[in-house]
C-alpha positions in Angstrom: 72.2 -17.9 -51.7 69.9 -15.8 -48.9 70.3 -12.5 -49.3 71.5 -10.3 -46.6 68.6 -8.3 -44.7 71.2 -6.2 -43.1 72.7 -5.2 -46.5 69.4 -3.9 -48.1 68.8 -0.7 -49.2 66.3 1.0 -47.1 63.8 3.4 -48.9 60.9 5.3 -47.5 57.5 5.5 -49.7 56.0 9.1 -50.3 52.4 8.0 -51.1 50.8 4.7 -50.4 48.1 4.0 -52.9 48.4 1.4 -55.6 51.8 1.6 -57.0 53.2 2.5 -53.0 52.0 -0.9 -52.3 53.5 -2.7 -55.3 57.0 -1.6 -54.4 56.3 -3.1 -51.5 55.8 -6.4 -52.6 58.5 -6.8 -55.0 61.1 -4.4 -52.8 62.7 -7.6 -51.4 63.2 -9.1 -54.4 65.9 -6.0 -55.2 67.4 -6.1 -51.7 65.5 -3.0 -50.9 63.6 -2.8 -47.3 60.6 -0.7 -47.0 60.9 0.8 -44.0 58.9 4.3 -43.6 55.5 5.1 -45.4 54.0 8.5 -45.8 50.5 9.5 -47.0 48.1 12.8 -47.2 47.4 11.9 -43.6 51.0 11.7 -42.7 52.8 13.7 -45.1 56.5 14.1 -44.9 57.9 17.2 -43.1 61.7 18.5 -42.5 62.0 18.4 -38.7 63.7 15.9 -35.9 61.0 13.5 -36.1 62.0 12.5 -39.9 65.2 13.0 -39.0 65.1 10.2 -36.6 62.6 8.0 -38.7 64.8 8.4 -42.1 68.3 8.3 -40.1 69.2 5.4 -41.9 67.3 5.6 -45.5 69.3 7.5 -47.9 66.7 7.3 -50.9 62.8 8.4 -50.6 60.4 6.7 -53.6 57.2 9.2 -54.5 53.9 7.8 -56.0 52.1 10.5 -54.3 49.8 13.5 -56.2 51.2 15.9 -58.6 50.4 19.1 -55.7 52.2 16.6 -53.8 55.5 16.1 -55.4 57.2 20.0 -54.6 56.4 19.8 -50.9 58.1 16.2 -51.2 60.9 17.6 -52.6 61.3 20.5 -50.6 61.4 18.4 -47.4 63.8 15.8 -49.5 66.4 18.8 -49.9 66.1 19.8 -46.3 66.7 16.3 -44.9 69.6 15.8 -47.8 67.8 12.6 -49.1 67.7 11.6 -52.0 64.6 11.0 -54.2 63.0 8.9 -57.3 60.0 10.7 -58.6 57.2 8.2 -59.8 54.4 10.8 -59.8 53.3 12.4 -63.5 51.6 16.1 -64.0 54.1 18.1 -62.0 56.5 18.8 -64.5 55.9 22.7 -64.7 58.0 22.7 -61.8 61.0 21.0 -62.9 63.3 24.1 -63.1 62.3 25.0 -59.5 63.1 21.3 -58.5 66.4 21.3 -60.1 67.5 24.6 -58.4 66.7 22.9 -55.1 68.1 19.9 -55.8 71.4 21.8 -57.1 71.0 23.9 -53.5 70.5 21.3 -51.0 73.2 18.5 -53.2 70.8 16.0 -53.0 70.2 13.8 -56.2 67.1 13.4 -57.9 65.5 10.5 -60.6 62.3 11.8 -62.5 60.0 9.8 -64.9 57.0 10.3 -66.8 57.2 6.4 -67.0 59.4 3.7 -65.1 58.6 1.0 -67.5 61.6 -0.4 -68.9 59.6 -1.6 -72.1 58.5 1.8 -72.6 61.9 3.3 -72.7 63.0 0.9 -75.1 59.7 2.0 -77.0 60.8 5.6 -76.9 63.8 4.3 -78.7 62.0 2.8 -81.3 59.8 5.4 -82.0 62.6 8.0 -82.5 64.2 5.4 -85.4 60.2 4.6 -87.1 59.6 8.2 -87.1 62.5 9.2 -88.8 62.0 6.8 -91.3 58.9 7.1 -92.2 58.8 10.8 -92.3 60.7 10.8 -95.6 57.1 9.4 -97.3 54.8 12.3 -96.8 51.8 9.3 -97.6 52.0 8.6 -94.0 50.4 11.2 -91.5 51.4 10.6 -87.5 48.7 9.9 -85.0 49.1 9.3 -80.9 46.7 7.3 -78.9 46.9 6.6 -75.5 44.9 4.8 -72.8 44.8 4.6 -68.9 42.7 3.3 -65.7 39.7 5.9 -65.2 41.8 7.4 -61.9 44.8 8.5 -63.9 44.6 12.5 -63.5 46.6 13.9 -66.4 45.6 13.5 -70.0 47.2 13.4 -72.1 49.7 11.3 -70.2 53.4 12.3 -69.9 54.2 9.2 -71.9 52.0 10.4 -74.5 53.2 14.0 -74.7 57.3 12.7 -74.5 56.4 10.5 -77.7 54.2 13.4 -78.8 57.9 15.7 -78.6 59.4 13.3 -80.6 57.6 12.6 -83.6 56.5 16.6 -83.8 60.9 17.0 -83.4 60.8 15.0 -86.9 58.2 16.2 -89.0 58.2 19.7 -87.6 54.4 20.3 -87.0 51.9 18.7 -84.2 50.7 15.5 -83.9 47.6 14.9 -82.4 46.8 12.7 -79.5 43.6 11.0 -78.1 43.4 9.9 -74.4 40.8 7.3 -73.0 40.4 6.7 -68.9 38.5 4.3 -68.5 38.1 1.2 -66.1 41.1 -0.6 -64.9 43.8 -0.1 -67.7 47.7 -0.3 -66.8 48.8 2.1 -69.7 48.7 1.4 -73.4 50.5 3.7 -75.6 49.9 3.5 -79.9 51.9 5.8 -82.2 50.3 5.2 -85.8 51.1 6.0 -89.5 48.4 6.6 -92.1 48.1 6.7 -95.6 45.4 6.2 -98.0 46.5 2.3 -98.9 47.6 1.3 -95.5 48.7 1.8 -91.8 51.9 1.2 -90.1 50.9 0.7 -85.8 53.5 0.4 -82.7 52.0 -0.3 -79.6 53.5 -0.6 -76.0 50.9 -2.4 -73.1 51.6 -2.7 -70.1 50.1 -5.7 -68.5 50.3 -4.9 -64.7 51.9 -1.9 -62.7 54.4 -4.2 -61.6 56.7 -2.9 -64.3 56.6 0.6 -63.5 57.5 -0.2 -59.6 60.8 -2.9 -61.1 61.7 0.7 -62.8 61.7 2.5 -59.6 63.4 0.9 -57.5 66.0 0.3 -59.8 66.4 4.0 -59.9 66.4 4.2 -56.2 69.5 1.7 -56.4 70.9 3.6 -58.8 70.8 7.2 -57.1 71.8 6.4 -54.0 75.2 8.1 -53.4 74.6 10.4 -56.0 73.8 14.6 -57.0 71.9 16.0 -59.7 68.9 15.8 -61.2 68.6 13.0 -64.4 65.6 11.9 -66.2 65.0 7.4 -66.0 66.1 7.1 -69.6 69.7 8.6 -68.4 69.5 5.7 -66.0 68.8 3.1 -67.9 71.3 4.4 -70.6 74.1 4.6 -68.3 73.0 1.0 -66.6 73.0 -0.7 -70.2 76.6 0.8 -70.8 78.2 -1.6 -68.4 
């Protein structure tokens, strides 16, 4: 059956690099249209010009920079659109971009990570970690990996697992970063112990993953208020 162009979502990108581009490709395989892009050159700004360009987009997708994201949300709230934040190292701000979000009644989706395997990792980790914990043998270790452009190290993925195994043994656990060449993302949580080590791993294989994640979040939000992290989306999605 050919899908409706008519009926598709329409979105508008807030950055255009690598993972902007990705979305683009696989948008129509969600029913989302692509229909407004917005870079450093041509950032988004509140005014009648957006207004006219975004009349009919009701969700806005942001790969963009972390000095990036709080302008891009500021001009979300203004315009009442809602958003899906892609972009990691902003988080600092989150309290300020709830109030505005609250404010303005606009809805907002926020993600260290949009992979879908990673999520289910998170999962997994939470049940190995209490486990093992009761065997004071094994001592927690975080590695983590990325392309050399990635900005924030450790990454957000790294420091959310990082929360989580220091939530069960009560005391940090360190992690190492790498950047370096071309890498998607790989994320290793070990256990050691003088006789043997226990390793999960996630990899992602391509960026494709994280931009399948996004704009099922942009489906998601559409319609909606409030501010809600991608593993509340994904939790609420695999309840029905």
């Amino acid at each position: 059956m050919r899908k409706d162009p008519a009926a598709a979502l329409k979105v508008a990108l807030l950055g255009y690099g690598k993972m902007g581009k990705i979305i683009e490709q696989i948008a129509e395989r969600h029913q989302i249209a692509v229909v407004e892009k917005y870079e450093d050159v041509r950032p988004l700004r509140a005014g009648p010009e957006s207004e006219a360009a975004l009349k009919d987009v009701p969700v806005l997708i942001d790969f963009s920079v972390p000095d990036a994201v709080f302008g891009n949300v500021e001009a979300a709230a203004a315009l009442k659109k809602n958003l899906v934040i892609g972009t990691t190292g902003w988080h600092s701000r989150l309290e300020e971009v709830m109030r505005l979000a609250e404010k303005s009644g606009i809805g907002i989706v926020h993600g260290n990570n949009f992979s879908l395997g990673v999520h289910l990792f998170y999962k997994i980790v939470n049940y190995a970690s209490g486990l093992i914990a009761s065997f004071r043998e094994y001592d927690p270790y975080i590695e983590e990996a990325h392309h050399q452009f990635k900005k924030d190290a450790p990454s957000g993925t790294a420091l959310i697992i990082q929360d989580m195994v220091s939530g069960v043994y009560r005391r940090p656990v360190p992690v190492t970063s790498v950047r370096a060449g071309f890498i998607p993302g790989t994320h290793t949580l070990g256990f050691d112990s003088r006789v043997d080590t226990l390793t999960l791993s996630h990899c992602a294989r391509s960026r494709e993953g994280f931009a399948e994640g996004a704009l099922i979040a942009a489906r998601w939000i559409k319609g909606r208020s409030g501010v809600f992290g991608f593993g509340e989306v994904l939790d609420d999605l695999m309840q029905k």
